[in-house]
Every structure is written in C-alpha cells, then in structure tokens.
C-alpha positions in Angstrom: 62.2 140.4 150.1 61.8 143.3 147.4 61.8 142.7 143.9 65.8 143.6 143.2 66.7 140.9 146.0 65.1 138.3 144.5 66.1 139.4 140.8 69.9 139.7 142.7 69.6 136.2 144.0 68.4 134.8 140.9 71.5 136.1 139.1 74.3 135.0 141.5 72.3 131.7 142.7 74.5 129.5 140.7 78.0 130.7 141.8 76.6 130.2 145.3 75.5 126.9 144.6 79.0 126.4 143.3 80.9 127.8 146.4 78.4 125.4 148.3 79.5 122.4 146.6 83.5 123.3 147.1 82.8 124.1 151.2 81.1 120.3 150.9 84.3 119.3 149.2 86.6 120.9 152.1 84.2 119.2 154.3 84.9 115.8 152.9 88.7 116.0 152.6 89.2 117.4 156.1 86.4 113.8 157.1 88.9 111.6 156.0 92.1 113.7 156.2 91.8 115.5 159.8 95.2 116.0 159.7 94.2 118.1 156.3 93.4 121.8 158.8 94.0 123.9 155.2 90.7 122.1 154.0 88.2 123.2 156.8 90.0 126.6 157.2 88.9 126.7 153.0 85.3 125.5 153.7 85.2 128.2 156.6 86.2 131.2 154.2 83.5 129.6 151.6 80.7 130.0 153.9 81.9 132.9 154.6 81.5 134.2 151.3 77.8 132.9 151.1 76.9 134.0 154.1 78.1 137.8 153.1 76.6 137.6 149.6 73.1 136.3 151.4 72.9 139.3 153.5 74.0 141.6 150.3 70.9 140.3 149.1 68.7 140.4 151.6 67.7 136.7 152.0 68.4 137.0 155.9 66.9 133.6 157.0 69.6 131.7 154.5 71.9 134.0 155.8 71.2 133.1 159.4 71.6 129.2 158.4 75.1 130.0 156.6 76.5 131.8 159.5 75.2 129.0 161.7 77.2 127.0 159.5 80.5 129.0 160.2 80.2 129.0 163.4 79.9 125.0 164.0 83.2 124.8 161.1 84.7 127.7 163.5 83.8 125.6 166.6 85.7 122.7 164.8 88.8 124.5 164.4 89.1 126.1 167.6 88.2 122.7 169.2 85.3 124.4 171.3 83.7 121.1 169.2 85.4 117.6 169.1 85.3 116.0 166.0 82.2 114.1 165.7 80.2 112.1 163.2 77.1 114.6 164.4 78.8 117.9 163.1 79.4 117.0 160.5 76.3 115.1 159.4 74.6 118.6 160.2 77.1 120.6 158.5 76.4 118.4 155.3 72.6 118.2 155.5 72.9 122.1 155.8 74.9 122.4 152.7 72.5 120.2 151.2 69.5 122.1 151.8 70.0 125.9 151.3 70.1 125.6 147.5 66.4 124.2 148.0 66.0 127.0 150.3 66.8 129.7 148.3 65.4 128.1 144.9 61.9 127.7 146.4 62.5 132.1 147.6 63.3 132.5 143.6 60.4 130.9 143.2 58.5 133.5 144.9 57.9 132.3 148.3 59.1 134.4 151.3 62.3 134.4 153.0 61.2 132.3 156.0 64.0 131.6 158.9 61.3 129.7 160.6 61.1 127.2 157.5 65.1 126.3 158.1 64.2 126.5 162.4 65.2 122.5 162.7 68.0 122.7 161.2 69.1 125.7 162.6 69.0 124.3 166.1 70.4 121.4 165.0 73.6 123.3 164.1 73.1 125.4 167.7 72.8 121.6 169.3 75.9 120.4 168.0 77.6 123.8 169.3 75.8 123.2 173.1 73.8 126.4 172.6 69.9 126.8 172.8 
C-alpha cells in the first residue's frame, strides 16, 4: 500500500468505523425485528459505502472482507440465505474485526487478505460457496 493510501485511510478511518457501527445497528434491529426489511436494506447500502471507500484507498484485502459482507446481507434479502443464527454471527464477528484490520495497516503492517482468509470463508460458507 503506498504512502497516500495509508495517510488516506488514516484520515477517513473514523467515519468508517462509524458507518461500521450503524450497519451493526441495522444488523441488530432486523435480529429481533425481521419483519423490519428497511433495516438490513440500510446495513446493505453501509457496507456498501465501506466497501467503495476501501477500494478508493487501496486497502483491497478489507475491501475483499466488506464486499464478502454484502454479499451474505444481499443473500439475506434475496433469501438465496435463510435466516440463521450462523449469518449472522459471521456478519457481526466481521463487523467486529475490520476496524482491527485496518488499524494494525495504519500501523504500518501490509494489507494482507490472507490475514482475514478465515473469516472470509466463513462468510463464503454461510453463502454455500468455496
């Protein structure tokens, strides 16, 4: 990742932090409202938005997680997935963990999608894909 990337993540890390936290809120009111579909189409357009802004700035394996992450909340509302305690354990843990993800690439280490390579098939899993 050049220099500018990471000095471009470090500026916007806490709105995506923020947008993060609201998806995980969407999550949570469509978990105990299902009835609630406004709430995960709103958690689908946030990661969304992280998932463009990661690639904007280059941090492709927390980009890769993030779109991972739409597709299982777009798998959800299609019904390609039923509604299960599993999706969405995986869909938290995942919310849960890029912040750390990209903190320890401000930090200077590299942009690694094969540090994020469990959880990425975890999300696949829950989908039925390799």
């Amino acid at each position: 990742m050049s220099q500018v990337a990471s000095d471009s993540l470090l500026w916007i890390k806490n709105e995506l932090d923020h947008t993060l936290v609201r998806a995980r809120q969407a999550l949570e009111t469509y978990v105990e409202r299902p009835e609630d579909t406004e709430a995960l189409n709103q958690c689908m357009e946030l990661l969304h938005q992280v998932q463009g802004t990661l690639r904007i700035v280059e941090v492709y394996g927390a980009a890769m997680l993030a779109e991972e992450m739409e597709s299982v909340v777009r798998g959800l509302q299609s019904g390609e997935i039923a509604r299960n305690d599993a999706a969405f354990e995986v869909l938290m843990r995942a919310m849960l963990q890029l912040p750390d993800y990209l903190e320890r690439v401000i930090g200077g280490r590299r942009d690694m999608p094969l540090a994020l390579l469990s959880l990425l098939n975890d999300l696949r899993g829950v989908r039925g894909q390799p």
